[in-house]
C-alpha positions as CSV (number, residue, x, y, z in Angstrom):
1,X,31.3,-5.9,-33.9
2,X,33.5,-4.8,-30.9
3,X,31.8,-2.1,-29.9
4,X,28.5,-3.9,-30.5
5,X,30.1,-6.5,-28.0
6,X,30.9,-3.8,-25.6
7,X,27.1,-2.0,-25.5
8,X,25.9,-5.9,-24.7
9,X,28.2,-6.5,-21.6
10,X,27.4,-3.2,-20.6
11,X,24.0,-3.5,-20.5
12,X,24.4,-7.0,-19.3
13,X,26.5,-5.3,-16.3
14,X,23.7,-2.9,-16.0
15,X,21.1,-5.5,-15.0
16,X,23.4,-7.3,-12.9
17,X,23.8,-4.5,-11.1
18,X,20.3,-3.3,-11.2
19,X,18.9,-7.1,-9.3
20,X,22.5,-6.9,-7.3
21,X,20.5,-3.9,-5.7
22,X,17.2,-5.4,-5.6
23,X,18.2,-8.3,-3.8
24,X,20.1,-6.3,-1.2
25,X,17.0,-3.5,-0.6
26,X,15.0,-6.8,-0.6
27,X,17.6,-8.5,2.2
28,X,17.2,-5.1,4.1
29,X,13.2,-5.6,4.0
30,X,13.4,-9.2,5.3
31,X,15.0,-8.5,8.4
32,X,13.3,-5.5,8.8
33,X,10.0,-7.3,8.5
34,X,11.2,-9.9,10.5
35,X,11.0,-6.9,13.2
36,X,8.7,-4.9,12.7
37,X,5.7,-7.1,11.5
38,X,6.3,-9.4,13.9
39,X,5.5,-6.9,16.1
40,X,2.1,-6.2,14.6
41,X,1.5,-9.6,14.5
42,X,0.6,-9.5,18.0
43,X,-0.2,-5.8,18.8
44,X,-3.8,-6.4,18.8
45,X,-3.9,-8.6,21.1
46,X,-0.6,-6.7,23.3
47,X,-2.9,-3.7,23.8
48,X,-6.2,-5.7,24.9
49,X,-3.6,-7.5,27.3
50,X,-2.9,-3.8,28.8
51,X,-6.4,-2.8,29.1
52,X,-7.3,-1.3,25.1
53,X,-10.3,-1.3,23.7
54,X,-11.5,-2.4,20.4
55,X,-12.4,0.9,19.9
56,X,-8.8,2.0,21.0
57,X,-6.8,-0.9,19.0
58,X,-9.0,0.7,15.5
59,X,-7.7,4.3,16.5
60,X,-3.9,3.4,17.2
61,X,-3.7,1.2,14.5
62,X,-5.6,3.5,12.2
63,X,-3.3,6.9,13.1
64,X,-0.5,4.5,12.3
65,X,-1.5,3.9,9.1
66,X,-2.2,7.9,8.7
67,X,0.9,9.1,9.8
68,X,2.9,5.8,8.4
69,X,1.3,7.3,4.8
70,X,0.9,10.8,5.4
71,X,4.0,11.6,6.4
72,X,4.6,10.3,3.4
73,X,3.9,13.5,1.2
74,X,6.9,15.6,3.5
75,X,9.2,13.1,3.0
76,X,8.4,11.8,-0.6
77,X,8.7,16.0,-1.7
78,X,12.8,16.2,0.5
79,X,13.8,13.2,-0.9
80,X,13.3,14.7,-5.0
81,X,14.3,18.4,-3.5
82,X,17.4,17.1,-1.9
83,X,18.1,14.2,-4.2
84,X,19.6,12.6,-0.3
85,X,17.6,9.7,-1.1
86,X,20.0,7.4,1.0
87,X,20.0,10.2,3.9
88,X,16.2,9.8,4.5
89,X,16.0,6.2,4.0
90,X,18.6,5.5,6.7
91,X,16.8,8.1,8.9
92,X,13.6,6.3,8.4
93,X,15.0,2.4,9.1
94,X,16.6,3.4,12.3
95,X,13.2,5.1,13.6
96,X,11.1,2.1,12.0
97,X,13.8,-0.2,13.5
98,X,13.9,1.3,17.5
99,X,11.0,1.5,18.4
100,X,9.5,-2.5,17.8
101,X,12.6,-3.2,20.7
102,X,11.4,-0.6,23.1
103,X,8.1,-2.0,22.9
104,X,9.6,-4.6,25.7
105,X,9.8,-1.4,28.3
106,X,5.9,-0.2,27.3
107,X,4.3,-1.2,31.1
108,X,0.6,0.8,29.5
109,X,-1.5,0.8,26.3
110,X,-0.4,4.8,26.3
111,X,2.9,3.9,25.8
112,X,3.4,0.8,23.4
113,X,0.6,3.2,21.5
114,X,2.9,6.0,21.3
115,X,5.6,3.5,20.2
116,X,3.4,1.4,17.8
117,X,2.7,5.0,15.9
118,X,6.5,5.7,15.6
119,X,7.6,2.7,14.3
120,X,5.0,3.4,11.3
121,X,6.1,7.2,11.5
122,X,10.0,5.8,10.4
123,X,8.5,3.8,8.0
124,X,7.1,6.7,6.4
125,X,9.8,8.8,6.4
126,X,12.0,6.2,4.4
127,X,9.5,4.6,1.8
128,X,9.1,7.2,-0.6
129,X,13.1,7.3,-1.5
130,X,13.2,3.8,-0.9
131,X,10.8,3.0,-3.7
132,X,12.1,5.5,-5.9
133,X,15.4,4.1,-6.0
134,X,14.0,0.5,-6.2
135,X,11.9,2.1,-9.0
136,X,15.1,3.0,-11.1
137,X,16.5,-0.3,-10.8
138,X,13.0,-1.8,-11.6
139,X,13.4,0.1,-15.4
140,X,16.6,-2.5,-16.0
141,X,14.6,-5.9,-15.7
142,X,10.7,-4.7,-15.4
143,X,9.1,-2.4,-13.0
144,X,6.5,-5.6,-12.2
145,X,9.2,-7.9,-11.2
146,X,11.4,-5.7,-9.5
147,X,9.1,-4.4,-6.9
148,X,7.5,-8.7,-6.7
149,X,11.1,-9.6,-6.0
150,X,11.6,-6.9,-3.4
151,X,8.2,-7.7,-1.7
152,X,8.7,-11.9,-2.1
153,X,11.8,-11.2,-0.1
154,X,10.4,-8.6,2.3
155,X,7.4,-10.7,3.0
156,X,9.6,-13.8,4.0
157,X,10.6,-11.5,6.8
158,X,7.5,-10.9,7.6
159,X,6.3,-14.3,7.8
160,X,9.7,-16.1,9.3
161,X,9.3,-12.9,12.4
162,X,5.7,-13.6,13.7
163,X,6.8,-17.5,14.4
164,X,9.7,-15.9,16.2
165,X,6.4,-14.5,18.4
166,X,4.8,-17.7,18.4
167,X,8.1,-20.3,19.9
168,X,8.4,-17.5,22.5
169,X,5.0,-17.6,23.6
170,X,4.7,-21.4,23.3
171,X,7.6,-21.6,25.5
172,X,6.0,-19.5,28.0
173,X,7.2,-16.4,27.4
174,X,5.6,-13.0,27.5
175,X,4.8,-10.6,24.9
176,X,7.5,-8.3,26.2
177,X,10.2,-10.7,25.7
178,X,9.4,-11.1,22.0
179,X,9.8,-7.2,21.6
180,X,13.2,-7.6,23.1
181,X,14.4,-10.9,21.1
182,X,13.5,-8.6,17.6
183,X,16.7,-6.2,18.5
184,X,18.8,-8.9,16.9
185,X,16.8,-8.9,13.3
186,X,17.0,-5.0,13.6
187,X,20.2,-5.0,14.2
188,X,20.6,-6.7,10.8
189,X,18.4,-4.9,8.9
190,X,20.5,-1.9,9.2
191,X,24.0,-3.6,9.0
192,X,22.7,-4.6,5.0
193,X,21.2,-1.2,4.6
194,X,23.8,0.6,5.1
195,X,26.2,-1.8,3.3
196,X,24.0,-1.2,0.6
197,X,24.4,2.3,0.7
198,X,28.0,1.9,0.0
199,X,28.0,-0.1,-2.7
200,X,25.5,1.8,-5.2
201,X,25.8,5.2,-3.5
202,X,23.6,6.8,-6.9
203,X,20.6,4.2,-7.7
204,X,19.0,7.0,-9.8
205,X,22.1,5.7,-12.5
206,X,20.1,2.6,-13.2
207,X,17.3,4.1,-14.7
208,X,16.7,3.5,-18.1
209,X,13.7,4.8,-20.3
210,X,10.8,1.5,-20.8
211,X,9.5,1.2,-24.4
212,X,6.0,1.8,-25.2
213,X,5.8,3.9,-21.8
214,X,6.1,7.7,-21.5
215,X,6.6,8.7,-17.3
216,X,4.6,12.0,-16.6
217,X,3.6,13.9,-13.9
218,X,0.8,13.5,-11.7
219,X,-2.1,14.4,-14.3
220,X,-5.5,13.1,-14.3
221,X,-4.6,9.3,-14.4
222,X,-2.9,9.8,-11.7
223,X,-5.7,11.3,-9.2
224,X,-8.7,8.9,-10.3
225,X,-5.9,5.9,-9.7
226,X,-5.4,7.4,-6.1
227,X,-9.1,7.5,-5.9
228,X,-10.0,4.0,-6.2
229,X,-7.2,2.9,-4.5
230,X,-7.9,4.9,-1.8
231,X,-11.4,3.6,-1.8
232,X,-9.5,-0.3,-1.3
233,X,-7.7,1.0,1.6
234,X,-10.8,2.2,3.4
235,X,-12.7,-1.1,3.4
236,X,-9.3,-2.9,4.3
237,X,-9.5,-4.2,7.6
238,X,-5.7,-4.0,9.2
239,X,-4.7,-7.3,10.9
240,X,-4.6,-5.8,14.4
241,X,-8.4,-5.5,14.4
242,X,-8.6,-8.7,12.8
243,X,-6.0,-10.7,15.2
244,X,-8.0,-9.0,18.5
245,X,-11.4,-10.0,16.4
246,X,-9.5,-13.8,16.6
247,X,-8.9,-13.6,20.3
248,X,-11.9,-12.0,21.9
249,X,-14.4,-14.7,20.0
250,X,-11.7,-17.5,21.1
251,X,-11.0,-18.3,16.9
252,X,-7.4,-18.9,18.6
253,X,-6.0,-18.7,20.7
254,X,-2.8,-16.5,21.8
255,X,0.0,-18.4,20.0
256,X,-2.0,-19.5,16.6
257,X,-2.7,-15.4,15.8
258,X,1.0,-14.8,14.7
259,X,1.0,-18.3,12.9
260,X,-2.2,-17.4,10.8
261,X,-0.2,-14.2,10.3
262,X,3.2,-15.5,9.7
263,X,0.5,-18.0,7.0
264,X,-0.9,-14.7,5.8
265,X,3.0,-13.3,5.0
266,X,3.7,-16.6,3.4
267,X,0.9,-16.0,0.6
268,X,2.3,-13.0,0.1
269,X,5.7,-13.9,-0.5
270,X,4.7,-16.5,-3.0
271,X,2.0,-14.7,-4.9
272,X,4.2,-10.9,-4.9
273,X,6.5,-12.1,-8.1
274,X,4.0,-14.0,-9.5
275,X,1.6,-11.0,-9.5
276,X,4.6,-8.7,-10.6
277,X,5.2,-10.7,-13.5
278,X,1.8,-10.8,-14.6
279,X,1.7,-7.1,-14.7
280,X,4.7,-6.7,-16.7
281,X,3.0,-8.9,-19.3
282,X,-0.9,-8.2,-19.0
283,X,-0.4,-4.5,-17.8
284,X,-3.6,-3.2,-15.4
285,X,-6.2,-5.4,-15.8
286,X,-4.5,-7.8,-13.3
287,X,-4.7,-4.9,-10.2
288,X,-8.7,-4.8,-10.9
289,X,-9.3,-8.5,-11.4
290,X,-6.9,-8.9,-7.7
291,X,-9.3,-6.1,-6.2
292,X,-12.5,-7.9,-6.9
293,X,-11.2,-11.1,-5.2
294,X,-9.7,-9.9,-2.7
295,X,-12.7,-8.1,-1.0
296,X,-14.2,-11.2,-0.4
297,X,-11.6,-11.6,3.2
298,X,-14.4,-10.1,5.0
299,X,-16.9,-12.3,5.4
300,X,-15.1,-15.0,5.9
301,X,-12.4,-13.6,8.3
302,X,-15.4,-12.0,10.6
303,X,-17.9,-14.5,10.0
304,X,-16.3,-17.8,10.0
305,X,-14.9,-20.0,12.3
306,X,-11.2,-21.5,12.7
307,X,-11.1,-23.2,8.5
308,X,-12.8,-20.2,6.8
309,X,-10.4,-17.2,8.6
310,X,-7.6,-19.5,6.8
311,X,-9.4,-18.9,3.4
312,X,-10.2,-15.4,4.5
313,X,-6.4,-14.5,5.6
314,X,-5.5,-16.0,2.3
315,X,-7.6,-14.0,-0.4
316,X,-6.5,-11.0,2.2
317,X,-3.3,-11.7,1.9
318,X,-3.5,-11.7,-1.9
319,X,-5.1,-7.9,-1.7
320,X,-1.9,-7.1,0.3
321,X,0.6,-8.6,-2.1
322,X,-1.4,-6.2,-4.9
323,X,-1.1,-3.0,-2.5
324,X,2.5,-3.8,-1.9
325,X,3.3,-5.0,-5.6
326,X,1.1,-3.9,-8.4
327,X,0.2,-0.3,-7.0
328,X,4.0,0.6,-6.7
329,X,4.8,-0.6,-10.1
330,X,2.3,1.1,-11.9
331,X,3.3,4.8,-10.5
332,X,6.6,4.0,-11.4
333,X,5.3,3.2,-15.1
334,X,3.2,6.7,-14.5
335,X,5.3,9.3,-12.8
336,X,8.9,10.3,-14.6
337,X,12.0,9.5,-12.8
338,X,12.4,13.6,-10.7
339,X,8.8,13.1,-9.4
340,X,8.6,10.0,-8.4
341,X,9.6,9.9,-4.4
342,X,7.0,12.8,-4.7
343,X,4.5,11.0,-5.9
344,X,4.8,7.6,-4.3
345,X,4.0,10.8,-0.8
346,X,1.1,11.9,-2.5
347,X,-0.1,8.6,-3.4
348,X,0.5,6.9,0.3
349,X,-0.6,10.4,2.0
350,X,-4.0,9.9,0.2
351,X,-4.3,6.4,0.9
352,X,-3.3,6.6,4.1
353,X,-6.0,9.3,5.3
354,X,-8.3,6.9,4.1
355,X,-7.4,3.7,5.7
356,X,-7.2,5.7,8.8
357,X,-10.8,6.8,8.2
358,X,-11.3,2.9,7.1
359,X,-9.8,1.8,10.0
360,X,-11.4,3.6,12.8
361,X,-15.1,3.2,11.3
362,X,-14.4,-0.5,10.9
363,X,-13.2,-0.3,14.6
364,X,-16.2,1.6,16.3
365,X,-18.4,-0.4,14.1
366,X,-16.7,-3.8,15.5
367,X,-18.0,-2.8,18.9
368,X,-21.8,-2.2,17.4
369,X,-21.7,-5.1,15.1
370,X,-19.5,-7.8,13.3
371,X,-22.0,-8.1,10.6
372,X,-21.8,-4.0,9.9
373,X,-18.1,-3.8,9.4
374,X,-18.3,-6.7,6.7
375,X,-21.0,-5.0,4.8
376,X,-19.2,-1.5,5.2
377,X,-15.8,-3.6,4.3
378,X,-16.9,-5.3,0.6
379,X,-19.3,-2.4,-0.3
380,X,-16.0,0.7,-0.1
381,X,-14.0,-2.0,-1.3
382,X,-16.4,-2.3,-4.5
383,X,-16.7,1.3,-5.5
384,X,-13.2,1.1,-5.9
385,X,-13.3,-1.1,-9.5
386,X,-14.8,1.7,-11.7
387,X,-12.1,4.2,-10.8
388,X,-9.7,1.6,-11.3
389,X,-11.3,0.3,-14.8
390,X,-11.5,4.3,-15.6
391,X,-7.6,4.3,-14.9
392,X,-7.2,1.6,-17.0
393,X,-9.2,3.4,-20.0
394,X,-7.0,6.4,-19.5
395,X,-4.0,4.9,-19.9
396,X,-4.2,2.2,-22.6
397,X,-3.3,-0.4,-20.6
């Protein structure tokens, strides 16, 4: 009976621990998103304020994307040859962190370009390890959960930081000054980080094997998964295009586009866990049924007026919280422990190459016609569902 005793507190320790570290990687990604999304709240319009094209705002925001997921692969592949996991993460953050701050000194679109591409360049560097050490902890109290818990909390960041934006432009103040005011959240962010660091210095220790579930390598589930979620990402519209769509038609004006997107954060934050959970229980039907309803943002963001962007934003919104959420949790029930940072690189190399196609079609087709890039928007979005239905088949879910 002791020693039965002993194996329950120690597991019971063992999933303290594991949402312990959860809650501080998810601390981490609040202020961090209080930063940096905050930023990109308002990017869109930043650039057409220096003289950027639509045309221009698709590309930047597009190779952003690219390099923010292709760079991916690199460091996904270091962070399981090293095993330095904490190394590149850190490395990452204080990239990612910089350059939203330095944005206050960008006088041309050239330059806040240049910096809007690095600050997605350090968030590429440090997701991969990041995930795969939220990953292990996920195994301790459900991979579903873990990664809705760590999104609910990064999410708040990003919808408390765009209303940062907003007071400073209500009061007057300029774009720049915003960019300077998000030192202090960055600041932060990297304080817990590295505080975090220090207290669970080998994450990987959390991992326990899930019942029911045998982790693999990247086989043949694995590729038609990336397939169709590539496919989602292509006919996802990034809010920069959408927030410039908002001010050049006069939807709002300059201080209600990070409100809408601090709005858009909050639908995250709420619906993240709840989708998490639902995963945990109903397994992979619940990332198709999200994909079908969430490529309905379109025609309401681009076609409707100042009450149907709100219920576009929203059901885009909910397609986020399934990128963020559902697709990490399910390579983490798919890839084995050694290859996962590897595999979250492949998997966000390959989507990221297509959003960055995505995103620069959607752009030059903005300039030709609103209508097009809604069509083009729903109809990649729907080829998508029988690669992920075929995903579904091949792994019993």
């Amino acid at each position: 009976m002791k020693e039965k005793r002993s194996k329950s507190d120690q597991q019971r320790i063992s999933k303290s621990s594991a949402l312990k570290f959860i809650v501080l990687i998810g601390v981490t990604s609040l202020f961090a998103d209080m930063t940096y999304e905050a930023a990109r709240s308002v990017t869109g319009p930043f650039l057409f304020t220096l003289g950027a094209s639509a045309a221009v705002v698709g590309f930047v925001a597009g190779l952003g994307e690219l390099l923010g997921y292709s760079l991916r692969l690199v460091s996904g592949y270091l962070a399981d040859r090293t095993q330095r996991y904490w190394t590149i993460t850190i490395i990452g953050y204080a990239i990612n962190l910089a350059a939203v701050p330095a944005l206050a000194l960008a006088g041309d679109w050239m330059v806040a370009s240049i910096l809007i591409i690095l600050e997605r360049t350090g968030k590429a560097i440090r997701t991969p390890a990041r995930d795969a050490m939220l990953s292990h902890a996920g195994t301790q109290i459900g991979v579903g959960w873990a990664f809705g818990l760590h999104e609910a909390l990064d999410q708040a960041g990003a919808m408390i930081g765009p209303l940062v934006v907003a007071a400073v432009l209500y009061y007057k103040g300029s774009y720049q000054d915003s960019f300077a005011l998000l030192a202090v959240p960055a600041i932060l962010a990297f304080t817990v980080l590295l505080l975090s660091s220090k207290l669970y210095p080998n994450p990987m220790h959390l991992e326990i094997k899930l019942k029911g579930i045998e982790p693999t390598g990247m086989t043949r589930p694995f590729w038609i998964y990336l397939a169709g979620s590539g496919l989602i990402a292509a006919g996802y519209a990034d809010f920069s295009l959408v927030a410039y769509h908002f001010e050049k038609k006069a939807i709002l004006s300059p201080v209600w586009i990070p409100i809408y997107y601090s709005f858009a954060m909050g639908i995250v934050t709420i619906s993240s866990p709840l989708l998490g959970y639902l995963y945990d229980r109903q397994g992979f039907k619940v990332l198709i049924w999200v994909s079908i309803l969430s490529t309905l943002f379109a025609p309401f963001v681009f076609l409707g007026g100042f009450y149907l962007a709100i219920l576009g934003i929203a059901l885009w919104s909910i397609g986020i919280s399934a990128h963020e959420t559902l697709m990490r949790a399910i390579i983490a029930n798919m890839i084995s422990a050694k290859k996962r940072a590897s595999a979250y690189g492949v998997f966000n190399a390959g989507f990221g190459i297509l959003w960055f196609i995505g995103s620069v079609s959607i752009g030059l087709l903005y300039d030709f016609s609103v209508l097009a890039v809604v069509i083009f928007s729903v109809t990649i979005q729907m080829l998508a569902i029988p690669f992920l239905f075929w995903t579904r088949r091949l792994l019993k879910q």
